[in-house]
N, C-alpha and C positions, 0 to 999 in steps of 0.2 A: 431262574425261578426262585422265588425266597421262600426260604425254607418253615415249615411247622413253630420250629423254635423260634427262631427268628420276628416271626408274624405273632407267638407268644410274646417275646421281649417288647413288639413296642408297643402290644397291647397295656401291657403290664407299663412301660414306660408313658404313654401320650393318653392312657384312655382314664376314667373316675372308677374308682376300685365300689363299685355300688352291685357288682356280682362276682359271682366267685366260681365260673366255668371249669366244668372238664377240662380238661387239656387234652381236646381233639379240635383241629382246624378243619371245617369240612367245607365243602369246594364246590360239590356236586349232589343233588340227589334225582330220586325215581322212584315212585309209590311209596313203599316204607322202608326203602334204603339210602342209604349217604355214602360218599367216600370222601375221605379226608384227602388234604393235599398230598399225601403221599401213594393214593392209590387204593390205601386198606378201606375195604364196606365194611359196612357198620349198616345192624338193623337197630332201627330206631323203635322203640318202646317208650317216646315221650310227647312226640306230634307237636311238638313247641305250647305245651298244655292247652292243647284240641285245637290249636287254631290251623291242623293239615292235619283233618278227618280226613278229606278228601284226596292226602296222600302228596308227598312230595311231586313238584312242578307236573299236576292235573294235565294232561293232554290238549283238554277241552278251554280249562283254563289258561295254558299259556297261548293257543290260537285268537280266545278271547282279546287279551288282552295286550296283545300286539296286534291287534285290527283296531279297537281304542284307541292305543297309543297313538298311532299314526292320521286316527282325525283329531280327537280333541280331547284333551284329558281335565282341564278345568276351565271353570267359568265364574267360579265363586257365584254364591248367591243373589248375589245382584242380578244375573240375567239367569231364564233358566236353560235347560239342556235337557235332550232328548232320552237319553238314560235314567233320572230320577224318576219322574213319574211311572215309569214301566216299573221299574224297583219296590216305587212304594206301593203300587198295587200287587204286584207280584208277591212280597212277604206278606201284607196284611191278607191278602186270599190265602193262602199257605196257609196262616196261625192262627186265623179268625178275628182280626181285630181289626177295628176300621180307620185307624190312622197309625204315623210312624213318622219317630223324627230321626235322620242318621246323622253320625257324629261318625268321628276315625278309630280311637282308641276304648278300648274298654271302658277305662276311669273317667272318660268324657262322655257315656252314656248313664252311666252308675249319677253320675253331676246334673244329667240333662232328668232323671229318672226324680231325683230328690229335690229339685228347681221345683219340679213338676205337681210333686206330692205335696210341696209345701204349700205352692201358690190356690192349688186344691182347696187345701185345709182352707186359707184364711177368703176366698173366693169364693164356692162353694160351702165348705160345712161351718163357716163362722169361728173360725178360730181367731181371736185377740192378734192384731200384725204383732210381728215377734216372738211368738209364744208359742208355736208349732212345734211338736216332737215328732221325731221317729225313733221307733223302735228297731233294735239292732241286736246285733246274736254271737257272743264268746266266739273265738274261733274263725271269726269273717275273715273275709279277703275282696275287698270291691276295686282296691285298687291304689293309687300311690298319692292320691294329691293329698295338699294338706286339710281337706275337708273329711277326707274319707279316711285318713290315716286315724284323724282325731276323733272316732270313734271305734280303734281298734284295740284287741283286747292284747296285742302281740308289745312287749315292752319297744321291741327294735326300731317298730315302724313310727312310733310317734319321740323317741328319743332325742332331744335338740331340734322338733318340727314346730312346739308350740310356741302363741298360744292356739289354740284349736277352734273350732267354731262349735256353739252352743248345740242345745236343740237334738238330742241324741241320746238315747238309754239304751244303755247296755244290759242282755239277758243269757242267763244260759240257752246254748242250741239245744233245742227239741223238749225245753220244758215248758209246758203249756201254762198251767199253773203260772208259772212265773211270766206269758205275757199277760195273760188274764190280770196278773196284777197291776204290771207295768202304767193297761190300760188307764188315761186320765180324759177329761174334755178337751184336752190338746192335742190327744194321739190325732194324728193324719196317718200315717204306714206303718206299715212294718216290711223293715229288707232283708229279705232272707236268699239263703241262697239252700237249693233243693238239697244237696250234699256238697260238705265242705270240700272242696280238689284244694289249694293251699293249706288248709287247716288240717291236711290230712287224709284224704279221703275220706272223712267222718257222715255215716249215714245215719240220719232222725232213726228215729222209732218210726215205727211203720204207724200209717196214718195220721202222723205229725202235720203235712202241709195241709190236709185235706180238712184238720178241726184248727187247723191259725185261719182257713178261708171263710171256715164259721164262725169264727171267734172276728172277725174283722167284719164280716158283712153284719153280724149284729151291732155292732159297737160303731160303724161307721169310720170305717178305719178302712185306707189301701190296701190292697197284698200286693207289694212289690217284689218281686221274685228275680232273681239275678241270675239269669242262664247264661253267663257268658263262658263258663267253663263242659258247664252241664249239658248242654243246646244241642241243636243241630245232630241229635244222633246216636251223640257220644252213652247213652246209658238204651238205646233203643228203643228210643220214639222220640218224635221231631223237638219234642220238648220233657226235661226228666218230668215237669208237673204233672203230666198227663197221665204216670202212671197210676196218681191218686186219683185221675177222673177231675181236676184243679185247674179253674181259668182264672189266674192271677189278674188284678186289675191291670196291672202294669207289668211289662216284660222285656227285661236289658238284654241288651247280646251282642256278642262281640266275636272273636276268634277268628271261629272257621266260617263267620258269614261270608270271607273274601276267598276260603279255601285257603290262607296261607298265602296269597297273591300280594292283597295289598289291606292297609287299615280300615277297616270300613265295621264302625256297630252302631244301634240302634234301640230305643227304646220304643216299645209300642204301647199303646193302649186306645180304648176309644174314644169320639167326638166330647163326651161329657167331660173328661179326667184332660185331654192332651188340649182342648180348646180353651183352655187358661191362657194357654200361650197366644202373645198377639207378637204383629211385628215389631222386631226391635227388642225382643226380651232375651232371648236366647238364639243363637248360633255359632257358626265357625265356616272358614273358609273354606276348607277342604270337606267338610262335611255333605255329603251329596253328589260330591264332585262325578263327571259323566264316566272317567276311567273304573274310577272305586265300584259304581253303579253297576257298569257294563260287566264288570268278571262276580259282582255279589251277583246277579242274578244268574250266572252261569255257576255257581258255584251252588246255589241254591236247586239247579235242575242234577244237576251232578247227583245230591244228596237223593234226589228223589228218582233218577231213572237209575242207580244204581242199586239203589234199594238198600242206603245204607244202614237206613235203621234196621231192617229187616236182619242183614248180615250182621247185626250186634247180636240182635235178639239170640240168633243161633248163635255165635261163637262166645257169647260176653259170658253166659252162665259157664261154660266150657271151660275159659281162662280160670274162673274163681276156685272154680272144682279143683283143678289140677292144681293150682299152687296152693292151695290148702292143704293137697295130697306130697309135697316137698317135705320130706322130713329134713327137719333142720334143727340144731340147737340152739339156735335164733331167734327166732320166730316164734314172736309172741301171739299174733292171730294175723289175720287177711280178712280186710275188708272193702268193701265196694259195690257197683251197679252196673251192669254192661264191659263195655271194653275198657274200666275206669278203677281200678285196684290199687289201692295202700296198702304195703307189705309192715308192718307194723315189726318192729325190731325188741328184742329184749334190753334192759339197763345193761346186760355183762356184754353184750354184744361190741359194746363199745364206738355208737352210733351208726348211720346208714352211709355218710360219705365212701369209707372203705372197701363197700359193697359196692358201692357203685364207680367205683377207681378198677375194679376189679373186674367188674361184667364189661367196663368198657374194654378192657385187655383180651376180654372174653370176644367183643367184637358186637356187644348189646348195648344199646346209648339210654338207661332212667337217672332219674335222679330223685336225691333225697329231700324232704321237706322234715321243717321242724325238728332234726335233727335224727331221728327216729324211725323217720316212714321213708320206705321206698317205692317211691309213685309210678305207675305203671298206667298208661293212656295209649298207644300203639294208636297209627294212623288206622281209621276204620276200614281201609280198604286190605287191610292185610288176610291173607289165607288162612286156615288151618295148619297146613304147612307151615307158613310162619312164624304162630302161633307156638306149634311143638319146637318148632328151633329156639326160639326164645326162652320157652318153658325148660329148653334141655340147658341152657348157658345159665338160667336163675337158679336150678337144682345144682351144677356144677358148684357154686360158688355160697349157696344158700346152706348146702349139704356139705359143707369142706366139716374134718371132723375139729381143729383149731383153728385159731386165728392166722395163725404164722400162713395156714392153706389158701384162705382168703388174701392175704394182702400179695401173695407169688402168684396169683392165678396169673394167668398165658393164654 
């Protein structure tokens, strides 16, 4: 058996240094637990950033998709296959929207979403070809390629990526005023995403999405709304929009559509907006494909006969409460929506990595963003029980009374 370290080294040795992991090798999991190759559990409080709401290797899920496997797992879209069309009716009934185009990865739908929004604009509302903007918001995270990087506000993500593509204005998140202005006869969209999860866990001002759905339906302008983080639950309802009462033109999603199985997201909207598209403008091979289909739609019942929005509802205000209630010298505030929390760090704290080198010793798996925040997303299928164990292992180390406490945790 090769050992922890060993499997560190040739990580470290043969792989592209583009993250910068924990140092836990994990082997194995089961709802919201892991164990590493050496045996030790670990509860996970990170869910691979929501994309295993539905809880490490789903039951349902892996029968799924080992009956898949063994007929037919692609066909590319040259021919079609018995899986998609049950897929796209199945989510578009689910979210209310009467079409849906799927793609594998996040950043591939966020690409198919803005294709979308563009050809909109200069197709329907008469925008000048080339001259199409979308409006975009400080603090985003849609994804890695170099279209999306080059309108982000993060120095790291576009450093040595340019040049960048045009067509892109950047605003502060949750200033109204400031898209009101943005607004020109060019605007087509605007991409928001309901609460920043990379950015932070950073939540609008209340009523934020529900006057940009105004501010766009009079201007003639998309709301493209990015649930790829948000979605499926993770803040307790099938969509974060919904809690403003908000039907976004357009809606990305990604993640936990496959439950963590396999790459599978999708952008939806209706006949008017997604019928730009004809054949030959956009696709991908694997996008649709009958394996990805067969476990997103199992993954999709999961959500709903488990009632996991429900189980947010109840437990998500719960988590917020209590680690509010962590007294710590640290801790500058806590914020979030559902099972979805940013433990926000003070400057003397001396960053979130440490914290979380230390909960891992502790036997709890988060991890830090932007230097600062300690993100907290917990697969939705987790207990109350779970819950307090977690709560008990972030107070151990959140509550240490020095530093020296924090970096010795055990």
């Amino acid at each position: 058996m090769v050992s922890a370290k060993e499997l560190i080294s040739y990580e470290d040795r043969w792989g592209a240094r583009n993250y910068k992991p924990l140092d836990v090798v994990l082997t194995r999991g089961e709802g919201v637990w892991v164990y590493d190759v050496d045996g030790e559990k670990y509860l996970d409080f990170l869910a691979a950033y929501s994309a295993l709401n539905q809880g490490y290797c789903h039951p349902r899920l892996v029968a799924v998709m080992q009956k898949q496997a063994a007929r037919l797992t692609l066909t590319s879209r040259a021919f079609r296959n018995d899986q998609l069309p049950l897929f796209e009716k199945e989510l578009c009934e689910l979210l209310g929207y009467e079409k849906v185009l799927p793609m594998n990865s996040g950043a591939e739908a966020v690409e198919t979403a803005i294709k979308m929004t563009r050809k909109w604009g200069y197709k329907v509302k008469g925008v000048p070809d080339g001259e199409a903007e979308i409006v975009v918001c400080e603090g985003n995270f849609h994804g890695r390629t170099t279209t999306i990087v080059g309108f982000s506000s993060e120095p790291q993500y576009r450093d040595g990526f340019g040049p960048f593509a045009p067509g892109f204005k950047l605003i502060p998140y949750g200033d109204l005023g400031a898209f009101e202005a943005a607004i020109t006869p060019n605007t087509v969209g605007l991409l928001v995403e309901p609460l920043q999860g990379e950015g932070g866990v950073v939540v609008p001002p209340e009523g934020y999405l529900a006057a940009t759905r105004e501010i766009c339906a009079a201007n003639g302008v998309l709301l493209v709304v990015d649930e790829i983080q948000s979605g499926l639950g993770r803040t307790g309802k099938m969509l974060c929009c919904e809690h403003e009462g908000v039907r976004p033109d357009v809606i990305v999603l990604g993640k936990a559509l496959a439950g963590g199985m396999y790459p599978v997201s999708a952008a939806l909207s209706d006949a008017a907006v997604m019928d730009v598209f004809e054949p030959g403008d956009h696709g991908s091979t694997f996008g649709g494909n009958p394996l990805g289909c067969a476990v997103a739609r199992e993954a999709l019942k999961v959500i709903v006969d488990e009632d996991l929005c429900g189980r947010v509802a109840e437990l998500g205000g719960y988590l917020l409460d209590e680690l509010r209630k962590i007294k710590s010298n640290y801790v500058d505030t806590v914020r979030g929506k559902g099972l979805w929390a940013g433990i926000v760090l003070k400057e003397e704290a001396g960053g979130a990595r440490r914290f979380c080198e230390a909960l891992l010793r502790l036997g709890l798996l988060v991890k830090e963003t932007h230097d600062t925040v300690i993100r907290l997303a917990p697969p939705l299928v987790i207990t109350k029980d779970e819950i307090d164990l977690g709560l008990e292992r972030l107070a151990a180390v959140l509550g240490a009374d020095v530093l020296e406490e924090v970096g010795a945790a055990k």
